[in-house]
C-alpha positions, 0 to 999 in steps of 0.5 A: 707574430707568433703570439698574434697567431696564437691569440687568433686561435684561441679565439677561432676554438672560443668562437667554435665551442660557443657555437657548438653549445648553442647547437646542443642547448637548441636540440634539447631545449627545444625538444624538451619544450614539445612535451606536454605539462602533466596535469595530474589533477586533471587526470583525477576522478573526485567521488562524492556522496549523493546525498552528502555533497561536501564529502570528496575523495580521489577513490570510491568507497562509502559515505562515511555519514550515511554508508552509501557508495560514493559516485563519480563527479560527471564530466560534461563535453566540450564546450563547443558541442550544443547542449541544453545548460541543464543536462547532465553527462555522466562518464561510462564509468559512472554509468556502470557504477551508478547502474544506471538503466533505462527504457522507452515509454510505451503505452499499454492497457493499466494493470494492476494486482492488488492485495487484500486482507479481510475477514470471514462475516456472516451475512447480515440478511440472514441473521434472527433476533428472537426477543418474546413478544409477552411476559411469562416464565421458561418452562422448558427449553430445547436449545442447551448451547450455543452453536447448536445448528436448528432447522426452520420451524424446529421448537426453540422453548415452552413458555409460561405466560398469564398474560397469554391465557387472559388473552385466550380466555377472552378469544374464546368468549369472543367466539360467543358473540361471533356472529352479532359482534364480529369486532370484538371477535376480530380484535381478539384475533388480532392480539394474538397475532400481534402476540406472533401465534399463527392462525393455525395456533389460534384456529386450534384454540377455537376448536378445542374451547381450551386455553393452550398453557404453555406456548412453543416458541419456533425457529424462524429460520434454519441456522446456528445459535450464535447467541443463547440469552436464557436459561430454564426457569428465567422470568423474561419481560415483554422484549427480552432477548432470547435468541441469535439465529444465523444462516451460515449458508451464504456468508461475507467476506469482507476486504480492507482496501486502500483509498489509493485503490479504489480507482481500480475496483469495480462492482461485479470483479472477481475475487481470489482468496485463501484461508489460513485453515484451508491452506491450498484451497482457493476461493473466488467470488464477485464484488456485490459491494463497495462501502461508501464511507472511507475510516477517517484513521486508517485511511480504508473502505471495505468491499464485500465478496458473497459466496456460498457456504453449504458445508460451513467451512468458511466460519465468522472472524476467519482472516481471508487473503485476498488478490484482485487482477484489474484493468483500467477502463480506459477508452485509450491505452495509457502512458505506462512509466515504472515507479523506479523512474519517479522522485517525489519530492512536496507535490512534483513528481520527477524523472529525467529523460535521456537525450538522443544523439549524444557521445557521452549518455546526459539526462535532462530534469523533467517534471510530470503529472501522474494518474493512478498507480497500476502495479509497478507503473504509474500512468502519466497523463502530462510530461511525457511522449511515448518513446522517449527514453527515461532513467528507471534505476540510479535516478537518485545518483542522477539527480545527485549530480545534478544538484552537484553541478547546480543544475536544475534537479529534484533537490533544487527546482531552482538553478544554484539552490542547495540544501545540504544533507538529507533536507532539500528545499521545495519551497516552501516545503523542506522534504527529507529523506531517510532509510530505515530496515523493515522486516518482511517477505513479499509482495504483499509485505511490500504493499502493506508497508509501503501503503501504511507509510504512504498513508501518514500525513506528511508522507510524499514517498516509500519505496520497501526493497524485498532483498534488502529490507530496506524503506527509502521514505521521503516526508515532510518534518514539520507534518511527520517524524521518523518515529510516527512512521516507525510505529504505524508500520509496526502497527500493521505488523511488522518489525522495524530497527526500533519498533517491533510489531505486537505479537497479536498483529503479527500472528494475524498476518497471511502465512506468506508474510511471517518473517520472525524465525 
């Protein structure tokens, strides 16, 4: 009985503790199953490279293949939120990082400011050949050099001419027969004239019944000697040049201007310009002139500015710099997008607009068609609707995630195509972009350079940075290299990280552009 009483017990206290465990291994089982796995890799931002897409790395830093900043990859909303399979949504933190901006397009009147080099000419209307109409011989001459200011009936030479005084000699028998041979007498009249004599000149001969020996030659027109072609004794032929004569009381200023600005000039627009040797004086004269050849090298015409020079300060070859503020002439105002919001990429021409009513800030690829350039802006004439809102800094780094997420982008026109690196496919032109340092100063420097790279054949894209000197440039490779675009920028003056401008082109820069301390 009393073993029996035992057993009972002992297994009322099993029974007791299996319960007790089971009670305690609920409680914590089961509160341990409420807490949420970590998922550390969830929680991980991945950085990559806008233009190296394979580079990845759990922090930010710098590309190590071409040094840019690395940016964050985007994340997009939940999948439950409608949206457009190609929008692009980029994280705040991204946003901050990329500095990314934008602005709402608006429509305004298309200005622009464009800058001009030219040279100091004279005026081709005022410029006399003398050459001398008869042989003979210089007995004396009045001019002794060249520059020698003359006034306008001043005596130039004396002449010596056989020819001259035969030709007398038989207007003086003609005077004779005037009245019963009056052809003959006109005749010899007409050779004289025909010789430049004046009928003042042939009147005194008739008169006096005696030949003139040496025959003075005088300025036709008030100016400078530029050229002296004789000296005292010379023997000269019928046609020999003699004189240059030149009027520099009016003179030209002629301006290069680009292909891509002629849309902006007009006859009759004004002019500001300054010279190196005059430094705080200002010019202002009208454009009378617009050359109708363009140079099939440089890609330029000229324009031509008159103005008046009555104390000839203003000398031949002197290097101008001028500025021409111009409005469009349009009949409505124009749809104004700044160059910063634009990628170029063959011949698309692309930006991405900022979608409305969105938690996280997404973009969407647009492509545009653009009018002319106006200053810091370009005028969109299709893609566009005033007041949207468009990315006008970071758009690369835009484009950089969509093409990382295989999204339509500038980059690939068409969803999930790729190019890795630098090249991106258009098909079928492959554009590639590359960087590079140019040296420079201003806004004068920075339309010089980006214009001669514009220029180039092949060329689709120049972007200069004042602050940081440096050329973002997109090409095509089979049409262009880096090396041309190198050495037509040092061709214009200035200095680039291997080609270095030729001293004789960069002293001729305005003064505002001399970079080399």
């Amino acid at each position: 009985m009393e073993k029996r009483a035992m057993y009972k017990r002992d297994i009322i206290i099993l029974v007791l503790v299996l319960l007790a465990g089971m009670i305690m291994g609920g409680l914590f089982f089961g509160r341990t199953a409420d807490i949420p796995p970590q998922t550390k890799a969830a929680s991980e931002t991945i950085w990559t490279c806008s233009m190296h897409p394979q580079i990845r790395q759990s922090k930010p830093g710098q590309c190590p293949i071409c040094a840019m900043d690395l940016i964050p990859l985007s994340s997009e909303p939940s999948a439950g939120e409608n949206m457009d399979p190609n929008e692009i949504f980029m994280s705040e933190a991204a946003i901050k990082l990329g500095n990314i901006q934008t602005t709402v397009v608006k429509r305004g009147k298309p200005e622009k400011k464009i800058f001009m080099l030219g040279k100091v000419q004279a005026d081709e209307r005022n410029i006399a050949q003398l050459t001398a109409r008869f042989a003979g011989r210089i007995e004396e001459l009045y001019i002794n050099y060249t520059g020698q200011t003359v006034a306008k009936g001043q005596k130039l030479a004396s002449i010596y001419s056989p020819d001259l005084i035969t030709a007398q000699k038989e207007l003086l028998e003609a005077v004779k027969f005037k009245s019963t041979n009056s052809a003959f007498y006109n005749a010899s009249r007409s050779k004289l004239r025909l010789w430049n004599l004046s009928n003042t000149q042939i009147n005194s001969i008739e008169n006096s019944n005696e030949p003139i020996i040496r025959f003075d030659l005088f300025a036709p027109i008030a100016g400078t000697v530029s050229k002296r072609h004789v000296s005292s004794g010379d023997y000269i032929k019928e046609g020999t040049a003699l004189f240059e004569l030149i009027d520099l009381s009016r003179v030209w200023v002629l301006f290069d201007v680009y292909e891509s600005d002629l849309p902006w000039i007009r006859l009759g627009d004004k002019v500001t310009f300054s010279l190196q040797s005059n430094p705080g004086k200002t010019y202002t004269g009208p454009i009378r002139f617009i050359d109708p050849f363009i140079d099939s090298r440089t890609r330029v015409t000229q324009i031509r500015v008159e103005i008046p020079n009555p104390k000839q300060k203003l000398k031949p070859e002197m290097f101008a710099s001028g500025v021409l503020e111009s409005v469009m002439d349009m009949t409505a105002e124009g749809l104004l997008v700044p160059k910063s919001a634009i990628l170029w990429t063959g011949k698309r021409s692309v930006v991405y607009v900022k979608v409305t009513d969105r938690k996280s800030p997404s973009f969407l690829y647009r492509e545009i068609v653009l009018g002319p350039e106006a200053g810091n802006f370009y005028i969109v004439t299709e893609g566009l609707m005033e007041g949207e809102e468009i990315a006008v800094n970071g758009v690369f780094k835009i484009d950089a995630s969509a093409q990382l997420a295989g999204k339509t982008s500038m980059m690939n026109p068409v969803d999930g195509q790729q190019a890795p690196g630098h090249q991106h496919r258009d098909l079928p032109t492959l554009i590639t972009h590359e960087m590079f340092k140019v040296y420079g100063n201003c806004e004068m420097c920075k339309d010089r350079i980006e214009k001669t790279a514009l220029n180039l054949n092949g060329v689709t894209g120049a972007e200069w940075s004042i602050e940081t000197k440096m050329l973002h440039v997109t090409f095509d490779p089979e049409k262009t290299d880096l090396t041309t675009i190198h050495k037509a920028i040092a061709a214009v003056g200035h200095d680039t990280d291997i080609e270095k401008a030729p001293d004789t082109v960069y002293n001729a820069l305005p003064g505002c552009c001399l970079y080399r301390k």
